[in-house]
N, C-alpha and C positions, 0 to 999 in steps of 0.2 A: 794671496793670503786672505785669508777669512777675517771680516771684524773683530771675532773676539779675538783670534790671536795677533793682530793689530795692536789694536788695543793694549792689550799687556805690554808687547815690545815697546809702543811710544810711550808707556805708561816708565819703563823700564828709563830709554831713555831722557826723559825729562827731570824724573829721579838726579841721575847723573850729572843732569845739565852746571856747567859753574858761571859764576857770575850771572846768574839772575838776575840780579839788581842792576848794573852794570846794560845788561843787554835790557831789559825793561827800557830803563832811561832812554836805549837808542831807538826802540819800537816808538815811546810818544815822540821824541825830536820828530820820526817821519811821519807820525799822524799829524803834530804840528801842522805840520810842512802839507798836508794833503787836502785838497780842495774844499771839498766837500764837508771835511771837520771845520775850515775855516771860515766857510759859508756859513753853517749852525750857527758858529760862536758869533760872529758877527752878526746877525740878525736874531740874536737868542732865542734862538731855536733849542727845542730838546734833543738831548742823544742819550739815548738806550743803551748803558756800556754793564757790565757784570762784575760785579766784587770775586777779586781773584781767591783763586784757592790757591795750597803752597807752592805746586809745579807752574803753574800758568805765568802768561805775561802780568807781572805786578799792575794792578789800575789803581787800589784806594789812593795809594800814598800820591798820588796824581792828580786828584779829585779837587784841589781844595783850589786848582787855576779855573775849574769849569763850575765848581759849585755854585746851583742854583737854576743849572742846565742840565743837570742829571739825574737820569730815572735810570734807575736798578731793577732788576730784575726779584723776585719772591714764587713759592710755590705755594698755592693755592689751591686745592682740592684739583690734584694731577696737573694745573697748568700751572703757568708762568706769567704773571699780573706785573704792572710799575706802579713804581711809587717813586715820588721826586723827594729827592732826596736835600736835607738842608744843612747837617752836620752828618761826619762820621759816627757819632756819638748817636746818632740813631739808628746806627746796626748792631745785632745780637746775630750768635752763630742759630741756626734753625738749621732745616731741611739738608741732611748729608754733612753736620759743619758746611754750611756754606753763611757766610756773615747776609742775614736779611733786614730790612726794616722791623723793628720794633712790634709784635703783633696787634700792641696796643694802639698805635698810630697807624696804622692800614684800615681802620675804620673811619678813617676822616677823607670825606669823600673830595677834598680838592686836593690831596695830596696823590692822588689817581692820575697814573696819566693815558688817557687814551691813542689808538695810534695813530688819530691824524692829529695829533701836536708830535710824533717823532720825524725828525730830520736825518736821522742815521743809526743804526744797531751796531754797535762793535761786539762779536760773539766771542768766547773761548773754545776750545776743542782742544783732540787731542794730535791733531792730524788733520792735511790740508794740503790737495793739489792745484795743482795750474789751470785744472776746466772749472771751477766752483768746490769741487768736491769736497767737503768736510766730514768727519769723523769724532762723533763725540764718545759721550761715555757710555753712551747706551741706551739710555732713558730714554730717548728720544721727546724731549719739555723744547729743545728748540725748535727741531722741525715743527711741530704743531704750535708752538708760540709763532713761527715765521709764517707758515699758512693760515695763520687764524689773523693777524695784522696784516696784511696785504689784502686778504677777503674783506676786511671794513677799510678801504683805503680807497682812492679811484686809480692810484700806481702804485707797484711798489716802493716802500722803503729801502735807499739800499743796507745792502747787510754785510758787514766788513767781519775779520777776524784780526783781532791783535795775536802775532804769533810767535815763535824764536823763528830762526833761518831752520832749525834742526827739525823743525816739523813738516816744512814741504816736502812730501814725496811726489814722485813722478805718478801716480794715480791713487784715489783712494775705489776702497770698492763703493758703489753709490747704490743704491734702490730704488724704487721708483717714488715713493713718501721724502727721500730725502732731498730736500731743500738748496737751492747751490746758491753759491755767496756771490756777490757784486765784485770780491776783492780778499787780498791779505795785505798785513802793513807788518812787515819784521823789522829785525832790526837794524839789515841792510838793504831791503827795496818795499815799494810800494807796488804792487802785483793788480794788475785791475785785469775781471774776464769780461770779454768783448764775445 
């Protein structure tokens, strides 16, 4: 199956999806629960997570156990910038309705966060298999966001996806530009690729 028509069907199904909220709550229990989240928090570290839109796995209403350790995502003349985030109340919907920091506040240059302060990215998509493979919306702001912070790093960051169970397929189609993930965290396992 080709991207685009991917795309529409997971787009399709997510639509559908019930209890959202319900399975959100069970995606953070296993991020909890996952090393590498627990390490950041513990050492306050940052993590790089995305303000959800309606279909995705729910993150804001989650935010307020990490706030303080949370840089968001923003689009920036075609990329993807952070900003550390200190209240909910500092996002407006911008770029696609997508909820960003405040335009006004992205000019305060300590509120910036570079990527050797991030200790983990939790990504969204639409779609996501078992070797890394992710499926986004198209744009492509992640893959170039995730090759552009690894290039100023001396390792990679890892790069997790919060996702439903409903979005694992058994392969996505991949390219050579696109980016593979460290992991997925659903609502019923924690998937690391090795």
């Amino acid at each position: 199956m080709l991207k685009a028509e991917l795309r529409l069907a997971m787009k399709q199904v997510l639509r559908n999806l019930t209890d959202r909220s319900g399975r959100s709550a069970a995606v953070w229990q296993n991020l909890e629960r996952f090393e590498e989240f627990q390490d950041a928090i513990l050492s306050q570290k940052t993590i790089a997570v995305y303000v959800n839109l309606a279909t995705e796995v729910e993150t804001a209403r989650f935010f307020g156990k990490i706030m303080g350790q949370i840089a968001v995502p923003y689009c920036e003349n075609g990329q993807l910038e952070l900003f550390r985030l200190k209240t909910l109340d500092e996002l407006v919907p911008q770029t696609l309705g997508i909820l960003e920091p405040k335009p006004e506040l992205r000019a305060d240059a300590s509120r910036r966060v570079s990527p050797q302060e991030l200790a983990l990215v939790l990504t969204p998509g639409l779609a996501f298999d078992r070797s890394g493979g992710r499926l986004g919306r198209g744009a492509g702001y992640y893959d170039r966001f995730f090759a552009r912070i690894d290039s100023e790093r001396e390792e990679p960051v890892p790069k997790f996806a919060l996702a439903f169970d409903c979005q694992i397929l058994d392969t996505i189609p991949v390219e050579p530009h696109d980016i593979r993930l460290d992991g997925i965290i659903t609502e019923s396992e924690i998937i690391r690729i090795v």
